[in-house]
C-alpha positions in Angstrom: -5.0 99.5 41.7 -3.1 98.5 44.8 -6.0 99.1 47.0 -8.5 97.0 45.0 -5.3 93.7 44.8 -5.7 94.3 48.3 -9.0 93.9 48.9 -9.5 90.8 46.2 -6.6 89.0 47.5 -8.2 89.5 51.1 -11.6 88.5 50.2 -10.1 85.0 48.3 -7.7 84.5 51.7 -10.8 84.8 53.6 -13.5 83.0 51.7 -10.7 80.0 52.1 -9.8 80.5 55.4 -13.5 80.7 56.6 -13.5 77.2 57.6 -10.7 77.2 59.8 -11.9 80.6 61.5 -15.0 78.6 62.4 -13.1 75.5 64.0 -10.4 78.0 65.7 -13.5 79.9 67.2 -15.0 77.1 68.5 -12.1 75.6 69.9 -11.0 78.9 71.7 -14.3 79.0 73.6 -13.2 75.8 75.1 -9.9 77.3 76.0 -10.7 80.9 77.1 -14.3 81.4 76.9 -13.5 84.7 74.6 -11.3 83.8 71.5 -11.4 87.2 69.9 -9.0 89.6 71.1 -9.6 93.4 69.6 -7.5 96.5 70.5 -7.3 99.8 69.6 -3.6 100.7 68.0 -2.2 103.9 66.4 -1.6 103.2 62.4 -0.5 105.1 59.4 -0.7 109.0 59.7 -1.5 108.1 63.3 -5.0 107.5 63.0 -6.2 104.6 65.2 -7.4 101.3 64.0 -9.0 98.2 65.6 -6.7 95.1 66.0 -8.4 91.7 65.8 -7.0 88.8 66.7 -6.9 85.5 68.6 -7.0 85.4 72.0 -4.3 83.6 73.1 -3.7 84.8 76.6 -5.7 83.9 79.4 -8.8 86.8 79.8 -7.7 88.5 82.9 -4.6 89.5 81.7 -2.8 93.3 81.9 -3.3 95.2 78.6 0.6 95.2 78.2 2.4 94.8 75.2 2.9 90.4 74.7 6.8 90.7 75.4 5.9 92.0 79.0 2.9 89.9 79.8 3.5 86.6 82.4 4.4 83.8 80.2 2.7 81.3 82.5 -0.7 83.6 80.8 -0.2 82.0 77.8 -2.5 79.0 77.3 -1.4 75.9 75.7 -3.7 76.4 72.8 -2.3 80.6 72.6 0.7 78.9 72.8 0.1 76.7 69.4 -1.8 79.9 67.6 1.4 81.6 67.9 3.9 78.9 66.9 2.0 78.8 63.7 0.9 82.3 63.2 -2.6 81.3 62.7 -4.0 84.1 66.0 -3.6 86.7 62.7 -6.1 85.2 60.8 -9.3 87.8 61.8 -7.6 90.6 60.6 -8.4 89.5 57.2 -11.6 90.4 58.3 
């Protein structure tokens, strides 16, 4: 039962956030050239799973974990997706 709440309430959040996944995409091929950000993390039972996300770190940064990175990496507009937590949206997807 749990599953399929989660699945509904994940269809509606996308369906409604589909228009501002469009206008963040676009906007983040101005500002990095690659807005989606995907990486491969340990889950539950430690089976891996794909992470998607914003890009909001400039592409040629190190694969290290955000609190380690440069913070001079972070563009202005990463900088904004954070602030308003809106570099999760994809993984409604």
């Amino acid at each position: 039962m749990i599953r399929l709440l989660d699945f509904l309430f994940s269809l509606f959040g996308l369906l409604f956030a589909m228009p501002f996944l469009v206008i963040l995409y676009i906007i983040g091929l101005f500002d990095t050239g690659s807005p989606i950000f995907m990486q491969e993390r340990v889950g539950r039972d430690k089976k891996p799973f794909t992470l998607v996300k914003f890009r909001t770190m400039t592409v040629d940064t190190a694969s290290v974990a955000s609190h380690l990175a440069s913070t001079a990496s972070i563009t202005p507009f990463g900088g904004f997706l954070r602030k308003t937590k809106l570099d999760e949206l994809p993984q409604l997807w």
